[in-house]
Residue frames as qw, qx, qy, qz and C-alpha x, y, z in Angstrom:
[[0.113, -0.078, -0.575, 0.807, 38.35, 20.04, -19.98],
 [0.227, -0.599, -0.671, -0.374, 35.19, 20.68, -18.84],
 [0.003, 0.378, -0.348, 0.858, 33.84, 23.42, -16.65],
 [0.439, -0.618, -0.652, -0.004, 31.77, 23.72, -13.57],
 [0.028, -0.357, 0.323, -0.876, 30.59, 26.26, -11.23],
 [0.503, -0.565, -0.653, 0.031, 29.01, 25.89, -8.01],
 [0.117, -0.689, 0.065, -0.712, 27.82, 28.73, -5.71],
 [0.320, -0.099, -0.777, 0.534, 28.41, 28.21, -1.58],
 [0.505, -0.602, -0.507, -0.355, 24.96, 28.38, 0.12],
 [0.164, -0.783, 0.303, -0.517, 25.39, 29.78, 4.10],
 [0.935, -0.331, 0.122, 0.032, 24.43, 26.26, 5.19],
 [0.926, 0.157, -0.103, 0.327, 28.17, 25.51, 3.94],
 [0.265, 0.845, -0.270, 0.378, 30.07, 28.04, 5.26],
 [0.420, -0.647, 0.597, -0.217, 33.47, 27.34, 7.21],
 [0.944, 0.074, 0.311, 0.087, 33.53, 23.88, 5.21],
 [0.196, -0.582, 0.567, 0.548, 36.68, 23.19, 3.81],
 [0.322, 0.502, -0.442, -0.670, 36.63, 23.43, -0.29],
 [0.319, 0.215, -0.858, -0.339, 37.33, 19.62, -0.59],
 [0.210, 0.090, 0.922, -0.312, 34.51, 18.84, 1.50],
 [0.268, 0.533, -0.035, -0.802, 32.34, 21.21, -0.36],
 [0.563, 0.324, -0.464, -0.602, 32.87, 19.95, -3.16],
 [0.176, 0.176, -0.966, -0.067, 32.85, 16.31, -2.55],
 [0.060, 0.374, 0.871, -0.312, 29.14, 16.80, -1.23],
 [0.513, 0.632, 0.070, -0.577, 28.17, 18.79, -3.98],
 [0.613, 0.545, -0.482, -0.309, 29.81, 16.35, -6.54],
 [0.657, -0.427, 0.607, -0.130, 29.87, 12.67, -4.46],
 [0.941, 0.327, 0.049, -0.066, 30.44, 10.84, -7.82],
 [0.493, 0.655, -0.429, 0.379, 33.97, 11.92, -7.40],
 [0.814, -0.213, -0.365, 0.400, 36.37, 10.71, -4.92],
 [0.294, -0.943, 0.038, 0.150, 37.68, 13.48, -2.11],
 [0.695, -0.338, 0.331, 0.542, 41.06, 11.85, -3.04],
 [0.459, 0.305, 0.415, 0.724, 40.82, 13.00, -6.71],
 [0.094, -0.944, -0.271, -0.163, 38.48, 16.14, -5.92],
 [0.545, -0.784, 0.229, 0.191, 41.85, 16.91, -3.57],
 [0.800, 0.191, 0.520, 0.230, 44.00, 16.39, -6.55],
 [0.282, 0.748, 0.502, 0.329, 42.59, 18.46, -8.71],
 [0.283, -0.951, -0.125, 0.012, 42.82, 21.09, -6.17],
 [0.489, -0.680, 0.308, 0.451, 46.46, 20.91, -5.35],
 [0.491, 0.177, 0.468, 0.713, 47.26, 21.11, -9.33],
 [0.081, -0.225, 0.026, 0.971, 45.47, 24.33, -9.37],
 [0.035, -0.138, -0.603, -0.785, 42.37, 23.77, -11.13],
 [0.249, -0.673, -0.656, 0.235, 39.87, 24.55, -8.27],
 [0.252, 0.222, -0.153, 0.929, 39.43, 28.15, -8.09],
 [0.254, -0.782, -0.559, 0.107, 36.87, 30.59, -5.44],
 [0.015, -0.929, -0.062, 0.365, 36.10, 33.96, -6.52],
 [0.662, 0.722, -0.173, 0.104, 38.43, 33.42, -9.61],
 [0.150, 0.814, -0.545, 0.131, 41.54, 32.56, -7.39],
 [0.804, -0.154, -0.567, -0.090, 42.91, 29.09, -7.06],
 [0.577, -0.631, 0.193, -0.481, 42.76, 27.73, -3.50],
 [0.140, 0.228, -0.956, 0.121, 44.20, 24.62, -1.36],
 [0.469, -0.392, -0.733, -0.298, 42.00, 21.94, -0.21],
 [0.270, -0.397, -0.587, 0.652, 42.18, 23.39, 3.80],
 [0.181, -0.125, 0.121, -0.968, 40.09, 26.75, 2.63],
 [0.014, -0.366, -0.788, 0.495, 37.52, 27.44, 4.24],
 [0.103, 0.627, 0.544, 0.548, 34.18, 28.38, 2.46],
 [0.033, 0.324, 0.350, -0.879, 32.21, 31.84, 3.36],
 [0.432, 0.529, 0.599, -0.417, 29.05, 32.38, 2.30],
 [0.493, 0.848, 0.015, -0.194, 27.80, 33.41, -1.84],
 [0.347, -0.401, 0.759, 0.377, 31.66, 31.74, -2.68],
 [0.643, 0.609, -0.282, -0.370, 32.02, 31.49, -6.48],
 [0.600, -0.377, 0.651, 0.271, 33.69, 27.72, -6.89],
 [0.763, 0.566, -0.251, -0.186, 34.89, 27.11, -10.85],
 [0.583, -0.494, 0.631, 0.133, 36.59, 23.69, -11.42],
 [0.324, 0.620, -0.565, -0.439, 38.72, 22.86, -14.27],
 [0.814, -0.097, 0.532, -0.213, 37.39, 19.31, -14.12],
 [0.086, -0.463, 0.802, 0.367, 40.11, 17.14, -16.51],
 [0.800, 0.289, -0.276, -0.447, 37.94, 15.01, -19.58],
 [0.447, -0.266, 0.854, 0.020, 38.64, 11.15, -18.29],
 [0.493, 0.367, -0.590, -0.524, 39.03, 8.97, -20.96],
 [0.796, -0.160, 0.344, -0.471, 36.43, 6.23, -20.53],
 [0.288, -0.398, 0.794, 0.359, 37.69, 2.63, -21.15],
 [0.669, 0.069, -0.558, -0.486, 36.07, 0.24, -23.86],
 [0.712, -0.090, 0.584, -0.379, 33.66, -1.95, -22.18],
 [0.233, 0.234, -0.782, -0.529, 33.76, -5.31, -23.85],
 [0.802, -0.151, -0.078, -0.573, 30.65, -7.72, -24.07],
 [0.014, -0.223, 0.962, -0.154, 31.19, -11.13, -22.51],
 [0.713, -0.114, -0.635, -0.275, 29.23, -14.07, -23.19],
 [0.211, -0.068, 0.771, -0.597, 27.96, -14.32, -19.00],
 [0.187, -0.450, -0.866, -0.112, 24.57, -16.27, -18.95],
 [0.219, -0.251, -0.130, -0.934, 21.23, -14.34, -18.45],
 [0.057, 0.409, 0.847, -0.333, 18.45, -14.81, -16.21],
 [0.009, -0.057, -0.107, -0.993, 16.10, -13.29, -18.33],
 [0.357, 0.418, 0.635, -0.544, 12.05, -12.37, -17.22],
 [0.597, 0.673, 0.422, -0.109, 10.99, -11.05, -20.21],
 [0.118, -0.463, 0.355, 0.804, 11.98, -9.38, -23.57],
 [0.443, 0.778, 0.444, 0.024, 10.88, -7.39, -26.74],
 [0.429, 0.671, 0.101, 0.596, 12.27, -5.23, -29.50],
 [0.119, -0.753, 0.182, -0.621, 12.39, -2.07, -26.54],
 [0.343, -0.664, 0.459, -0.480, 13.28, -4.01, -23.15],
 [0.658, 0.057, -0.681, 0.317, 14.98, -6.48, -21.31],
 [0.513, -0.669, 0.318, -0.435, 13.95, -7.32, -17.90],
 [0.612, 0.177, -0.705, 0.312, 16.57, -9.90, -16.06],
 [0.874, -0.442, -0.202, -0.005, 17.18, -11.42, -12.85],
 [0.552, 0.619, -0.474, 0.295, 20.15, -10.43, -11.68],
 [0.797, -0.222, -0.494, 0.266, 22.37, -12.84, -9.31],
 [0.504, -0.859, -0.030, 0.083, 24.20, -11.80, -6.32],
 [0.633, -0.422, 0.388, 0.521, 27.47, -10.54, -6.35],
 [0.361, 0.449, 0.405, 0.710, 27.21, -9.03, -9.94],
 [0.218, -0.425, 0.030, 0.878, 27.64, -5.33, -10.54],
 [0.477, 0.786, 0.325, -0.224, 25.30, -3.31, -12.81],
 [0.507, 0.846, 0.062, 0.157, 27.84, -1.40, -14.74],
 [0.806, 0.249, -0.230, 0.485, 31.30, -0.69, -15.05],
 [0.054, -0.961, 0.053, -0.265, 33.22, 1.54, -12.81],
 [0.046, -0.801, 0.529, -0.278, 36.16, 1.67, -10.77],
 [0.382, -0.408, 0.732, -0.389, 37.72, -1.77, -9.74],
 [0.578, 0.382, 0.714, -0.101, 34.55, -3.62, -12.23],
 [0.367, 0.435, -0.315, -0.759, 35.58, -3.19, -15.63],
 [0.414, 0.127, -0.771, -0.468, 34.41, -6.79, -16.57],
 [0.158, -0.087, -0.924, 0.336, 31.82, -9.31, -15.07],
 [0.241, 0.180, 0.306, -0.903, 29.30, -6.66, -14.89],
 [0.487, 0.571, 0.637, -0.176, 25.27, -6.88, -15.98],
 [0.479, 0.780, -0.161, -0.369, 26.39, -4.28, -19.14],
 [0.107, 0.417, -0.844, -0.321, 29.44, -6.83, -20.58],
 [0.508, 0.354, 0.746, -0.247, 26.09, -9.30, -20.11],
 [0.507, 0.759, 0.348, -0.215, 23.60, -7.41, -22.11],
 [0.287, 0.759, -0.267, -0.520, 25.97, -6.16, -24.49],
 [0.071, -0.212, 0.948, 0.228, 26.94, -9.57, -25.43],
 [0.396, 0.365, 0.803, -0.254, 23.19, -10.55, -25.24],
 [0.155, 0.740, 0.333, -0.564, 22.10, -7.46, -27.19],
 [0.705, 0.302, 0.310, 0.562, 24.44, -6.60, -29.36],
 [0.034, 0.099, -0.017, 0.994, 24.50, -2.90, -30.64],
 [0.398, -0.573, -0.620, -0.358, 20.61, -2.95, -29.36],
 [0.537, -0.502, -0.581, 0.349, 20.90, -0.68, -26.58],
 [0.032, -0.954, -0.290, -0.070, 20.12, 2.60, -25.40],
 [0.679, 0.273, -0.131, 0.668, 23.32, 5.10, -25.66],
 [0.461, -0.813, -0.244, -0.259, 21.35, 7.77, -23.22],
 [0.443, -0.865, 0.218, -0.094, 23.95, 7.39, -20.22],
 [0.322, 0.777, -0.483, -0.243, 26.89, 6.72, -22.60],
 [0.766, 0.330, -0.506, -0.219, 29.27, 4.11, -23.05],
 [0.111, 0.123, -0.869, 0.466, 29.97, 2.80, -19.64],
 [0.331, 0.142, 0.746, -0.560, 26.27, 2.47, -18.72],
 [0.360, 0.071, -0.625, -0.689, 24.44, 1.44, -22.32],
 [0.425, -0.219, -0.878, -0.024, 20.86, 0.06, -21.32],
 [0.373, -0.258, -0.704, 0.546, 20.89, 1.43, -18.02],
 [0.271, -0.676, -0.317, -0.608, 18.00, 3.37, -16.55],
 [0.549, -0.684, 0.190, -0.441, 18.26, 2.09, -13.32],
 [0.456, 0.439, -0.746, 0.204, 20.41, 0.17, -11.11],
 [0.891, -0.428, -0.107, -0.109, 20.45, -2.22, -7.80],
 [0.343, -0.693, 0.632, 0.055, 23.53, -2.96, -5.25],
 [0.422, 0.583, -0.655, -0.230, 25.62, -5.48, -6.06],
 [0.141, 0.062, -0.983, 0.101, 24.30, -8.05, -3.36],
 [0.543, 0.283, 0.465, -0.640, 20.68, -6.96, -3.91],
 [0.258, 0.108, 0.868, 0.410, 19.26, -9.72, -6.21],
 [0.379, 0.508, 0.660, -0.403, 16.32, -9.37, -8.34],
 [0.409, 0.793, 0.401, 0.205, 13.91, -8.10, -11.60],
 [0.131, 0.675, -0.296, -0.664, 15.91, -4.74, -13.40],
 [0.593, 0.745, 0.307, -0.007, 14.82, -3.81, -16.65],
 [0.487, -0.208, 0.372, 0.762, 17.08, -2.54, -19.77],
 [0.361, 0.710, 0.161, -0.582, 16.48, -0.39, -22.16],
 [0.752, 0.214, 0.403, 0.476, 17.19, -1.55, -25.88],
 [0.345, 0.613, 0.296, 0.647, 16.57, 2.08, -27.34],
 [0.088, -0.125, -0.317, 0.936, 16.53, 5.70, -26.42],
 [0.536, -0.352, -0.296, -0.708, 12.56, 5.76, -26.77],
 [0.779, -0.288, -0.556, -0.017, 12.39, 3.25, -24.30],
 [0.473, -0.104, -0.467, 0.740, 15.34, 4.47, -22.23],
 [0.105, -0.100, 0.231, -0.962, 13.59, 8.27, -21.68],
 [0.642, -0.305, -0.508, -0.486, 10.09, 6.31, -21.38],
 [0.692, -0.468, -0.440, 0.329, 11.40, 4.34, -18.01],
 [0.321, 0.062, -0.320, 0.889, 13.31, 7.56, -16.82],
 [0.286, -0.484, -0.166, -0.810, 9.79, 9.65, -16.91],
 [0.764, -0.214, -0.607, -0.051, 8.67, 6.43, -15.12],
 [0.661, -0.098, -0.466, 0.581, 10.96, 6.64, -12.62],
 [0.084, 0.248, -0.246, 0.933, 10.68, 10.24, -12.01],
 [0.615, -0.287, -0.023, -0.735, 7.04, 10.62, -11.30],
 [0.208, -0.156, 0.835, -0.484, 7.62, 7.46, -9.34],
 [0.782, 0.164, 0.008, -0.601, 4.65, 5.46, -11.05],
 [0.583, 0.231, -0.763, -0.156, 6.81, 2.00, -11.63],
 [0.945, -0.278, -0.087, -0.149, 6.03, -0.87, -9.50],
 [0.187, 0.710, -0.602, 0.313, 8.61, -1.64, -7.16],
 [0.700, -0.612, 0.136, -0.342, 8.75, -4.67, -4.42],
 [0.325, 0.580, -0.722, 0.193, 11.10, -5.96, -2.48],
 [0.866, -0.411, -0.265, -0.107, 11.65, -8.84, -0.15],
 [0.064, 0.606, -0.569, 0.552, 13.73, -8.63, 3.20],
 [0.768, -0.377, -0.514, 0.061, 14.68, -9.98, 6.00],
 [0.065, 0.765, -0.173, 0.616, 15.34, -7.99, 8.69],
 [0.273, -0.061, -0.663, 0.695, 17.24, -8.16, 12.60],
 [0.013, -0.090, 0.304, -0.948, 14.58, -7.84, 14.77],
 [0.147, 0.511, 0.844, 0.072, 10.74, -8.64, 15.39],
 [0.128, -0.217, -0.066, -0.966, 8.37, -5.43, 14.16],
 [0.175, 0.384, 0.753, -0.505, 5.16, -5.55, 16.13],
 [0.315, 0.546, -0.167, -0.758, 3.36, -3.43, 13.56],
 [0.759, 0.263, 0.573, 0.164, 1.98, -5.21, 10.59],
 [0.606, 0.416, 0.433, 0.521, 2.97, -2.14, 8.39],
 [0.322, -0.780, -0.196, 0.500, 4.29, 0.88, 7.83],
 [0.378, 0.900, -0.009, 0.215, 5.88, 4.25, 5.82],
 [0.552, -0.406, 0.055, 0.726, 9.47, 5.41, 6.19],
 [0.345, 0.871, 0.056, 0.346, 9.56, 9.46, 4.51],
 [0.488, -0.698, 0.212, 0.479, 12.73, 10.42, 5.60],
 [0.432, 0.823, -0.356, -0.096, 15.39, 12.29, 3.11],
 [0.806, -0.359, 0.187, 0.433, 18.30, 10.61, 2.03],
 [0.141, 0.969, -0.192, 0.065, 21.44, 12.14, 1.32],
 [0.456, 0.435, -0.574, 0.523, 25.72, 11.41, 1.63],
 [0.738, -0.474, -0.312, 0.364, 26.40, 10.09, 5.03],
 [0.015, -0.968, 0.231, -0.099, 28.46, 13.63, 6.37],
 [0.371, -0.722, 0.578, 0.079, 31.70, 11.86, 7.36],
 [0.379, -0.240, 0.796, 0.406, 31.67, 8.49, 5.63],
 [0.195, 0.392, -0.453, -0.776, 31.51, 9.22, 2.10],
 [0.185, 0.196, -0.930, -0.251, 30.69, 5.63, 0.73],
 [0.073, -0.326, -0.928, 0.163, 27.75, 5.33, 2.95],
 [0.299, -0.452, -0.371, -0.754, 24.38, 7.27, 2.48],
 [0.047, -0.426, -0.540, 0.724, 21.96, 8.36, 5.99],
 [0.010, -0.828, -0.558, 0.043, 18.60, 9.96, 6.68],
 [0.334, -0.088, 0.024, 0.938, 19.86, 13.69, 5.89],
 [0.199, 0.799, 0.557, -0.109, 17.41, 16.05, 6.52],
 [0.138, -0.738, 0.166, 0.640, 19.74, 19.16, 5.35],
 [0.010, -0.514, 0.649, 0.562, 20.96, 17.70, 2.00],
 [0.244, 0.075, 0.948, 0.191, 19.45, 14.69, 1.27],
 [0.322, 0.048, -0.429, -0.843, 16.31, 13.97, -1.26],
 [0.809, -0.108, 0.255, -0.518, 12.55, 12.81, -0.31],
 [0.312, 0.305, -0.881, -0.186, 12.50, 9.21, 0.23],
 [0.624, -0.187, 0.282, -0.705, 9.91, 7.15, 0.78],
 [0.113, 0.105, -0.988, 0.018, 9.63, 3.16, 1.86],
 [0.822, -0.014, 0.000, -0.570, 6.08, 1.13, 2.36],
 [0.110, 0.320, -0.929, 0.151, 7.13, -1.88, 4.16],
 [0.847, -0.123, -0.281, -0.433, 4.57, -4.82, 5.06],
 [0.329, -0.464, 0.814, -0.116, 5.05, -7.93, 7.55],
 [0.863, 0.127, -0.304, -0.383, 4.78, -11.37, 6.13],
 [0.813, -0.416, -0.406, 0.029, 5.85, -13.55, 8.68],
 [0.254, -0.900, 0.209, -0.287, 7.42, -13.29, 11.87],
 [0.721, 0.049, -0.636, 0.271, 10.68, -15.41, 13.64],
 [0.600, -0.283, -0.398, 0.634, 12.40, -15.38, 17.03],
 [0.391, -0.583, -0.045, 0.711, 14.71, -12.97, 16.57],
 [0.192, -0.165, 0.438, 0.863, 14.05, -11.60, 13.01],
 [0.449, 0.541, 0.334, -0.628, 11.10, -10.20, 10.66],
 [0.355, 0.251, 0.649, 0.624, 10.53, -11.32, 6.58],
 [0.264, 0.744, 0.134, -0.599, 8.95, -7.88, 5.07],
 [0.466, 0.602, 0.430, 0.486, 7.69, -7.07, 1.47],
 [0.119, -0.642, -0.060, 0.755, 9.11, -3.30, 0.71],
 [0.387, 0.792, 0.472, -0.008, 7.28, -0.84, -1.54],
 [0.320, -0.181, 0.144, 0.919, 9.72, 1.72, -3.21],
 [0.223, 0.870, 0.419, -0.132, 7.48, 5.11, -3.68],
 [0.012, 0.892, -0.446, -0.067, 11.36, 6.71, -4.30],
 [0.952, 0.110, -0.049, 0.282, 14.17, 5.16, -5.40],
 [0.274, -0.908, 0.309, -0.067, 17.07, 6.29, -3.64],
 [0.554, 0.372, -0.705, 0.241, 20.63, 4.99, -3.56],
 [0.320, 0.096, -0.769, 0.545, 20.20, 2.47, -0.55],
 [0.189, -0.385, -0.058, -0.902, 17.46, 3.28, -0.11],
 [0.698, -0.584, -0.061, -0.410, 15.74, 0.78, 2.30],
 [0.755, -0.173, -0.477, 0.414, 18.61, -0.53, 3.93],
 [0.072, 0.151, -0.371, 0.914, 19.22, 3.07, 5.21],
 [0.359, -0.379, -0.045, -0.852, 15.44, 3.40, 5.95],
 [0.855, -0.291, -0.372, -0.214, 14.96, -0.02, 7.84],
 [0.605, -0.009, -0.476, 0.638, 18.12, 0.58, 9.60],
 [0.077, -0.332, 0.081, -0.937, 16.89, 3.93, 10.63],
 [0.700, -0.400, -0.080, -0.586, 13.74, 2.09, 12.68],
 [0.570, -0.472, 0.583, -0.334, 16.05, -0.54, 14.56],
 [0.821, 0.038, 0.561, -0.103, 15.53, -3.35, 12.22],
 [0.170, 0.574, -0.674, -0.433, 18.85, -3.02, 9.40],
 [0.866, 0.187, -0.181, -0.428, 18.40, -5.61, 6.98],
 [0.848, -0.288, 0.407, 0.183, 20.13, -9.55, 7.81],
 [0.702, 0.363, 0.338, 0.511, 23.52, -9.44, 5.97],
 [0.306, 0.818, 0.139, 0.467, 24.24, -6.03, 5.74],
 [0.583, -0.521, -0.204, 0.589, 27.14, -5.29, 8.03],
 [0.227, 0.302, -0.049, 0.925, 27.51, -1.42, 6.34],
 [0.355, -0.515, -0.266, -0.734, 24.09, -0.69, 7.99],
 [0.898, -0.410, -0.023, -0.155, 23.80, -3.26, 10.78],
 [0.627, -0.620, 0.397, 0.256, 25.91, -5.37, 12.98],
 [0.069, -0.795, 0.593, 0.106, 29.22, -5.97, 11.80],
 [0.104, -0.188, 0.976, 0.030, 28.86, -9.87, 12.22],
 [0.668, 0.109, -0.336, -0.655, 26.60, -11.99, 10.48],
 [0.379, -0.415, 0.827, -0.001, 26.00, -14.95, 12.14],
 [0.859, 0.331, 0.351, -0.171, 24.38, -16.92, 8.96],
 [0.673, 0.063, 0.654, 0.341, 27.25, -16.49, 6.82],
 [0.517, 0.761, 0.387, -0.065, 25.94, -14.08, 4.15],
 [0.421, 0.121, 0.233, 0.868, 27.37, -12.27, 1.31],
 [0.112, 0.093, 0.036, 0.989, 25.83, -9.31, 1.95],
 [0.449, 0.086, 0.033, -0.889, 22.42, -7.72, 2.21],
 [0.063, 0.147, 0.912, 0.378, 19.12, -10.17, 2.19],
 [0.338, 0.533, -0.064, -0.773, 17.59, -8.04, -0.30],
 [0.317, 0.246, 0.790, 0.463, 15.77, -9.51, -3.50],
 [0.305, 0.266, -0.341, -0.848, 13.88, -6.92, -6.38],
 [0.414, 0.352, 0.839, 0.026, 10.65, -9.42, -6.78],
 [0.453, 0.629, 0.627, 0.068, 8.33, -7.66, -8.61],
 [0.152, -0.307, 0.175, 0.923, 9.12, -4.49, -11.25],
 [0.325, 0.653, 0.650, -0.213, 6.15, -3.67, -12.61],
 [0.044, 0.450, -0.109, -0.885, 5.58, -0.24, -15.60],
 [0.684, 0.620, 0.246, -0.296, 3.93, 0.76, -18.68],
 [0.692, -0.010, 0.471, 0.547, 5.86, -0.31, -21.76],
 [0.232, -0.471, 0.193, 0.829, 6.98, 2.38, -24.15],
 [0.061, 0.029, -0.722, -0.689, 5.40, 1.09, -27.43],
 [0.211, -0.384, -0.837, -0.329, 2.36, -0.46, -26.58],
 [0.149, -0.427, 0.229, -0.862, 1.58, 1.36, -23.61],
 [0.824, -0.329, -0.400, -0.231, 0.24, -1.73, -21.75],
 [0.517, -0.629, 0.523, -0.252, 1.05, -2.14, -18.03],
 [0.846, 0.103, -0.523, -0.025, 3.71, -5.28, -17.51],
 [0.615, -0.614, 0.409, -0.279, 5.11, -7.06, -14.70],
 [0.599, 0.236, -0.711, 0.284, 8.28, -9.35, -14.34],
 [0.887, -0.429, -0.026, -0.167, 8.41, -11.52, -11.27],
 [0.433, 0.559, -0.687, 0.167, 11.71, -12.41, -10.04],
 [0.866, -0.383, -0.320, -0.005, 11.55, -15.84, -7.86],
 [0.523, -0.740, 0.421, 0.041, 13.67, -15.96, -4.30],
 [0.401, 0.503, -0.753, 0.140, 17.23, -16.92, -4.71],
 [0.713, -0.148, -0.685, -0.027, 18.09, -20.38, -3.67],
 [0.391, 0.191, -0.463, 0.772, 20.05, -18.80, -0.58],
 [0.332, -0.282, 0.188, -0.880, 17.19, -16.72, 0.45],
 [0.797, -0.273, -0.382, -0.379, 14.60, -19.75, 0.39],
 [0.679, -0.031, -0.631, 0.374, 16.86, -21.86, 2.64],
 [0.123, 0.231, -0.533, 0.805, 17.28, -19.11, 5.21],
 [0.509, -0.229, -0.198, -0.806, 13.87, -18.69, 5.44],
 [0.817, -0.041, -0.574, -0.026, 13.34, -22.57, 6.09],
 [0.510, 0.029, -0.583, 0.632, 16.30, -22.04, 8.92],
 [0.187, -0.364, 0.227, -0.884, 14.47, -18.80, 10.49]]
């Protein structure tokens, strides 16, 4: 068992417990968070509660949060698309439709039963044994350049990276819509969508700076091809911020329309360039990940 406390800020009063907590802990499901609760092991002000209370302000929450036993990930011989590599990193291509790391629903198929088959026992143990490697991650139908870590010197080298926001990020999109602008900034916070869980939103109450640097490189009809600059790396982060100006990205029916009329598996999103300082040598590199075939063709069709 493992403990936790969280204190109830004023902004949260009159929320009920399991919403509380499910937007102060969104890696957990409301279903299991609502679980938990109705076996007793939620408690506010030291007394346990159902999921229907209602918070009040300076609320003491302690949850008896049950030790899940993580499965064994196994390595699988999947083919690599790989940009570059050295003793301390691995920077791949990674296809559409593939999952970074294991989790609910994807224990096999993923980019970590890849690299651990690629790697072997060469990989950073930082964010344990369901995410060995991993520093950072991409959706599962955004294609493109992510980097591994082989060691923990490497792994807490890209994390600094990341924090202070100093790696090289672009993307390529295509977006619904013509922009008239040749270029522009999104700083908006993101944060948990308030009602649906699963989806993330501009949240200026909860949510954490985020910042996009978008460019136009050519224009169609009815649609726009744009290079985006991550200055933040947010979950979702520019499909929620390009949807948020009118022009959600083509393919992405959680952000945009519903219907798609090209056909797509999802988002067209691609990670081209990833760019940092390497851990050992302290030289600046850069991986390049070419357009997928899928993306080139639309392009052609736009």
């Amino acid at each position: 068992m493992s403990l936790i406390r969280l204190e109830a800020e004023a902004a949260y009063m009159d929320e009920r417990v399991d919403k509380f907590l499910s937007m102060m802990m969104p890696e957990q499901s409301r279903s299991y968070l609502q679980k938990i609760i109705k076996e007793g092991s939620v408690f506010v002000n030291g007394k346990p509660v159902k999921a229907s209370y209602r918070m009040e302000a300076e609320d003491e929450v302690t949850i008896d949060l049950p030790e899940l036993k993580e499965p064994e990930i196994l390595a699988e011989n999947i083919p690599l698309d790989i940009l570059y590599e050295d003793a301390d990193l691995l920077m791949v291509n990674k296809p559409k439709g593939m999952v970074v790391h294991p989790s609910a629903g994807h224990s096999s198929g993923t980019l970590v039963n890849a690299v651990m088959y690629h790697c072997k026992d060469q990989l950073s143990g930082i964010n344990g044994v369901m995410r060995p490697g991993i520093v950072h991650r991409i959706d599962k139908d955004t294609t493109g350049a992510l980097v591994i870590c082989k060691n923990d010197l490497a792994h807490n080298h890209v994390a600094d990276q990341l924090k202070v926001h100093s790696i090289t990020r672009k993307y390529r999109a295509i977006v619904h819509g013509v922009i008239r602008e040749e270029e522009g900034t999104v700083d908006a916070p993101i944060g948990r969508h308030p009602v649906e869980r699963k989806k993330m939103a501009i949240n200026e109450k909860n949510g954490k700076r985020a910042v996009t640097h978008y460019r136009v490189l050519q224009r169609f009809a009815n649609h726009t091809y744009i290079e985006c600059q991550l200055e933040t790396g947010r979950t979702h982060q520019i499909r929620v911020h390009m949807a948020s100006l009118h022009h959600p990205i083509l393919g992405d029916t959680v952000y945009g329309p519903d219907k798609n009329p090209y056909h797509l598996e999802g988002q067209t999103l691609h990670a081209q360039v990833l760019g940092l300082i390497h851990p050992v040598t302290g030289a600046y590199i850069e991986a390049e990940a070419p357009l997928p075939e899928y993306f080139q063709k639309l392009l052609l069709k736009l």
